[in-house]
C-alpha positions, 0 to 999 in steps of 0.5 A: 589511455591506460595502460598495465605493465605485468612484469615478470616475477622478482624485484628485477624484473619489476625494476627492468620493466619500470622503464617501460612504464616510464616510457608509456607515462611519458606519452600520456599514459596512465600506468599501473604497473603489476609486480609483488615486490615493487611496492616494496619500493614505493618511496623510490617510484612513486610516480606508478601505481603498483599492484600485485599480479593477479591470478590467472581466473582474474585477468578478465577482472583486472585488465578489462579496462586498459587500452594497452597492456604490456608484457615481459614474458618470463616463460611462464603460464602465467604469462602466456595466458595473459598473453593469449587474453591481452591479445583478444582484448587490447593492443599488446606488447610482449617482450620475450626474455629467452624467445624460442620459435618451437616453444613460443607462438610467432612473433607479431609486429608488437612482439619483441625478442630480447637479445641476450647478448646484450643487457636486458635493460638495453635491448629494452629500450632499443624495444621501446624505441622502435615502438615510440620512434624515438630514442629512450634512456634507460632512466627507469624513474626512480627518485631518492625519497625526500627525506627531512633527516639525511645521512651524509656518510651512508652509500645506497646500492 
């Protein structure tokens, strides 16, 4: 099973959406996860594959062979449109930041409204727990990088 993660635009948003990915590889799934500025990172998640969003004309080249994808849709075009073909082709989550019934289309069983009264990370996992039954921590998979020189007196924030 495959399954693309396409976050929404920034770092964060690709940090957040990690723990879907992880949730999605715990069940046995292979996942690639499609943000611009994850692999920035890729010593700190290297457990994903991380590609690049791609543009809207090639959706069709590039999720035609995933089982699932999964979206975090930040209330753009690019989102929507992928939705709108993800739907047609494959079983699909969307997980609407700021969901607003005059401006988005009703939401499906597989759709999730994240509750901006509480952090995103948070209400994603409650998300990830009623899709999976089961509970899900908010550990989004990154590991410190294996290093053969270490900096005891540095702090990473």
């Amino acid at each position: 099973m495959k399954a693309a993660i396409f976050t929404g635009a920034g770092l964060g948003d690709g940090l957040i959406m990690m723990l879907a990915a992880k949730a999605f590889q715990d069940e046995g799934y292979e996942v690639v996860i499609f943000n611009d500025y994850l692999e920035t990172l890729f010593e700190w998640c290297d457990r994903f594959l991380i590609k690049k969003r791609p543009a809207v004309v090639d959706y069709a080249a590039t999720f035609h062979n995933y089982d699932t994808i999964i979206i975090h849709h930040e209330n753009s075009e690019r989102a929507e449109k992928l939705a709108q073909y993800a739907r047609k082709h494959a079983t699909t989550y969307v997980f609407y930041n700021n969901y607003q019934k005059t401006k988005h289309p009703p939401l499906t069983s597989n759709d999730f409204a994240l509750n901006n009264d509480k952090p995103m990370l948070q209400t994603l996992a409650d998300a990830l727990s009623k899709i999976f039954n089961k509970p899900i921590t908010k550990d989004i998979g990154l590991r410190l990088p294996k290093r053969e020189k270490h900096f005891p007196k540095r702090i990473v924030v």
